[in-house]
N, C-alpha and C positions, 0 to 999 in steps of 0.2 A: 529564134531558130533552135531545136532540139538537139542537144551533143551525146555522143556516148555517154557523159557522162548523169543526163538525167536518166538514164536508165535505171531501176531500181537494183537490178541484178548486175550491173558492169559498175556499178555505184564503190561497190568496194575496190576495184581496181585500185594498185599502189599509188601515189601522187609522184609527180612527174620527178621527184628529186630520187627517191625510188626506183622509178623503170630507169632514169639515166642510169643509174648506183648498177642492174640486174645489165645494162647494156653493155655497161663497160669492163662489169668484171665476165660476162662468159666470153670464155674461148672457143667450145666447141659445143655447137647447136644440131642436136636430132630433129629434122624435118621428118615429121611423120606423117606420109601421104603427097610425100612428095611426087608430082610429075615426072613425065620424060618429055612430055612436052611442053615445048617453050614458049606457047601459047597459053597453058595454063597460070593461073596469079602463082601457085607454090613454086611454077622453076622460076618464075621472076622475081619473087622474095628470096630467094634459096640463092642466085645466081649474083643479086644485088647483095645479100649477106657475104657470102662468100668473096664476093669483091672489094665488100670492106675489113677484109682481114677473119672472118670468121671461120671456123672449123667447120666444114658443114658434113653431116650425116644424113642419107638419106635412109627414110623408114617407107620403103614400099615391097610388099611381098610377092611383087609380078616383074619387079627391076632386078637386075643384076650390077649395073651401076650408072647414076645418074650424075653431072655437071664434072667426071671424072674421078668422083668417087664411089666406096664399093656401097654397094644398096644393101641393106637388111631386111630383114623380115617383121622384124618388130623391136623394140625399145632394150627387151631380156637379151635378144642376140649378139648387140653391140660389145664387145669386148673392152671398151673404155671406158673410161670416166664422161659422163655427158652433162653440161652447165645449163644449158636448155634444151624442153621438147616443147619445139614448134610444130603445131598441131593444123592441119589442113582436113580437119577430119567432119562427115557430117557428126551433129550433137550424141545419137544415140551409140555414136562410134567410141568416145570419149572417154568414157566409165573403163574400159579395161586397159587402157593407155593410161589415164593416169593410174591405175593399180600398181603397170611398169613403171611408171614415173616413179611414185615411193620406194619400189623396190631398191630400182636404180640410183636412187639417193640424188635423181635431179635438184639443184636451185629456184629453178622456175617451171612451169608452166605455162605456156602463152599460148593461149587461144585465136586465132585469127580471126579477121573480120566477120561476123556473121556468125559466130560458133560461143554461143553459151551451155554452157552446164552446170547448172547452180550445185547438187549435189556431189558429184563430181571433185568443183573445187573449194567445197564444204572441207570435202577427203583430204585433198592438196594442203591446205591451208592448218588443217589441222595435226600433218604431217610436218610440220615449218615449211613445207613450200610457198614460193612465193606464184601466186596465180594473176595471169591479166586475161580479159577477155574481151571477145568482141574490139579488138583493136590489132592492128599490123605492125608486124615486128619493122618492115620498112618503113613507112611512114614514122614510126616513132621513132628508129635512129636517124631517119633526117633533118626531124624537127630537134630530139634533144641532142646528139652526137654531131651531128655532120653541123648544124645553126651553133653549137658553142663550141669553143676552144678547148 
């Protein structure tokens, strides 16, 4: 059976002592493209984040505020410090979020399921960020956060 990880391109992804390492140290995670509806996968990662102690920022430019916090318009307008941007973006959306991302002096980058951009996070990487792709910020704190002590 094929895993993310024979992917050529998600191949780089941290090793899992790493994404725990990127889990436990962010506080406050920019959802970029985040939903308002709770149908959609981002307010369910966003809502699940958020329920496990997370800071959540929403980045949508049509919100004013989602899961009870205020919504932005993009990455540059947040006025904080941001530890992660969680990206629900399609691929060709990417490229100028992470350009914010650098600016912003994010930690991570995390790409969600289905969403690679190799050049992108060529960029991220060679910025010190730290980049995942093609993988779920939920699913991975379940397995490495919520599965160990």
């Amino acid at each position: 059976m094929a895993t993310h990880t024979d992917c050529p391109i998600t191949r780089d992804n941290p090793p899992d002592p790493d994404l725990e390492r990127v889990l436990r140290q962010a506080k406050t995670i920019a959802v970029v493209g985040l939903s308002s509806n709770p149908d959609r996968p981002s307010h369910g990662v966003a809502r699940y984040l958020q329920e496990a102690g997370y800071r959540i920022i929403p980045v949508n430019p049509g919100q004013t505020g989602i899961l009870g916090e205020k919504c932005y318009a993009s990455l540059d307008d947040i006025p904080e410090r941001v530890d992660m941007a969680n990206l629900f973006l399609k691929p060709e959306h990417i490229p100028p979020v992470v350009d914010a991302a650098i600016r912003k002096g994010v930690n991570c980058v995390w790409m969600q399921l289905g969403i690679v951009h190799a050049g992108a996070a060529a960029q991220a990487r060679a910025a010190g960020i730290t980049v995942v792709m093609n993988r779920c910020t939920k699913i991975e704190h379940g397995r490495l956060i919520v599965g160990r002590p």
